[in-house]
C-alpha positions as CSV (number, residue, x, y, z in Angstrom):
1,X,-15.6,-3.1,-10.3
2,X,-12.0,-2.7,-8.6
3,X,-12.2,-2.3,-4.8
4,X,-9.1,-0.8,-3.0
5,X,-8.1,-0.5,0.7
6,X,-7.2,3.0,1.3
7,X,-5.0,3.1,4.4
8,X,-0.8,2.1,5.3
9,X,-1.6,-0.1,8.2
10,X,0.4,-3.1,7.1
11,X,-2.0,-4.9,10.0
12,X,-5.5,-3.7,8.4
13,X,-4.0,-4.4,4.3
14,X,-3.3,-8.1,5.7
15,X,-6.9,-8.5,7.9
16,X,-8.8,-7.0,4.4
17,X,-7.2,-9.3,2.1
18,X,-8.2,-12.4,4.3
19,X,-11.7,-11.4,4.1
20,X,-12.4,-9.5,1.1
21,X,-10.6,-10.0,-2.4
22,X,-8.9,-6.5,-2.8
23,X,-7.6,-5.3,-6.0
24,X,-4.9,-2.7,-4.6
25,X,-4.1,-0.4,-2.1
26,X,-4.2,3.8,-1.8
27,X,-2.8,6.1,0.2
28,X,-1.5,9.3,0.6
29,X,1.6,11.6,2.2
30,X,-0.9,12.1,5.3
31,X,-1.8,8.6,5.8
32,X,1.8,7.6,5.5
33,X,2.9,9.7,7.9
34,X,0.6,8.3,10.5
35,X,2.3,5.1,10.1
36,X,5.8,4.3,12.6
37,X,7.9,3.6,9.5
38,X,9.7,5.6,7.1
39,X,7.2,6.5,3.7
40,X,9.6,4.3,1.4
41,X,9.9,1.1,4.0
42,X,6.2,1.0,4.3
43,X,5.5,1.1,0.1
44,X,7.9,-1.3,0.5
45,X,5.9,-3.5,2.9
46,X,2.6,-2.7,0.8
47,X,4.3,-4.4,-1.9
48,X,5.2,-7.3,-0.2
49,X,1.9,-7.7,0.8
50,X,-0.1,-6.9,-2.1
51,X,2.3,-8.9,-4.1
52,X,3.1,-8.5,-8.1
53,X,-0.1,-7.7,-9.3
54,X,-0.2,-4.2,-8.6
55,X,3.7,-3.9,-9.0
56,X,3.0,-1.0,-11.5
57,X,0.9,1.5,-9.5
58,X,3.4,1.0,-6.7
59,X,6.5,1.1,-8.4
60,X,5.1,4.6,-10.1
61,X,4.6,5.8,-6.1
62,X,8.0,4.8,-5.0
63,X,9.4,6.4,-7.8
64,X,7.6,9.9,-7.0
65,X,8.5,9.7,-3.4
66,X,12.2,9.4,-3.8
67,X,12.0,12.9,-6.1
């Protein structure tokens, strides 16, 4: 079973992944805009903080948010 944090607080993604082995992170236009950065700079900061494993699912949302 794959378990996923489904929020853009850069603060909550880091607290999870201390406690609880997370496979990924989701989230969503409306979640994303409830954040103080821009959409793009906070994937961007997912993916730092998710690191290289899920480099594919993010990579596929950056893409779509810059079309």
């Amino acid at each position: 079973m794959d378990y996923y944090v489904d929020t853009a607080d850069l603060s909550a993604i880091r607290k999870t992944l201390e406690v609880f082995p997370m496979d990924g992170v989701t989230t969503n236009p409306s979640i994303l805009a409830k954040e103080k950065s821009a959409p793009l700079d906070q994937l961007k900061e997912i993916q730092k903080i998710i690191g290289p494993k899920n480099n594919y699912s993010l990579k596929w949302s950056l893409e779509t948010q810059r079309k």
